[in-house]
Steps between C-alpha positions, in 0.01 A plus 500: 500500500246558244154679572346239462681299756466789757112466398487170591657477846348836587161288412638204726621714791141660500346149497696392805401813662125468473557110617655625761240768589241258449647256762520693739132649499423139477659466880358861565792633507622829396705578161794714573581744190825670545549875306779699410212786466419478838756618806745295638341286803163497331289213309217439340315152634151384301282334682235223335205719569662735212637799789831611453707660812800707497688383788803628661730187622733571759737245625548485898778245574418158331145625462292717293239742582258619257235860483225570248611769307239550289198273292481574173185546359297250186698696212828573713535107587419420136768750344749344757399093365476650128883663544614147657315286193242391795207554322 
């Protein structure tokens, strides 16, 4: 595959991904980011007022449980959306 077809469906996949992002703050709901930089169990879900949580997910059974972590603050939650082509 040339570079330039890598460029272009790396361009697509990151259009699908901000569509996606974008309907679900439109149902105010939260966009799950999933990170190989973070440890295993945790995520990183944006919410449409711009706040980014670290959450741990845990699964009990057939359900999940989720805990806060951390927030991350303005220029944390930004460097997390610029590394994931959110921005």
């Amino acid at each position: 595959m040339s570079d330039l077809e890598l460029e272009t469906k790396h361009e697509k996949y990151l259009i699908t991904i901000r569509n996606l992002r974008a309907n679900n703050f439109s149902k105010d709901l939260p966009f799950l980011i999933l990170s190989e930089s973070l440890p295993e169990g945790q995520v990183y879900k944006e919410f449409a007022d711009g706040r980014i949580e670290i959450q741990e997910v845990v699964s009990a059974g057939k359900k999940f449980r989720t805990r806060v972590i951390k927030v991350l603050k303005g220029l944390q939650a930004d460097s997390v959306r610029k590394t994931y082509g959110l921005l």
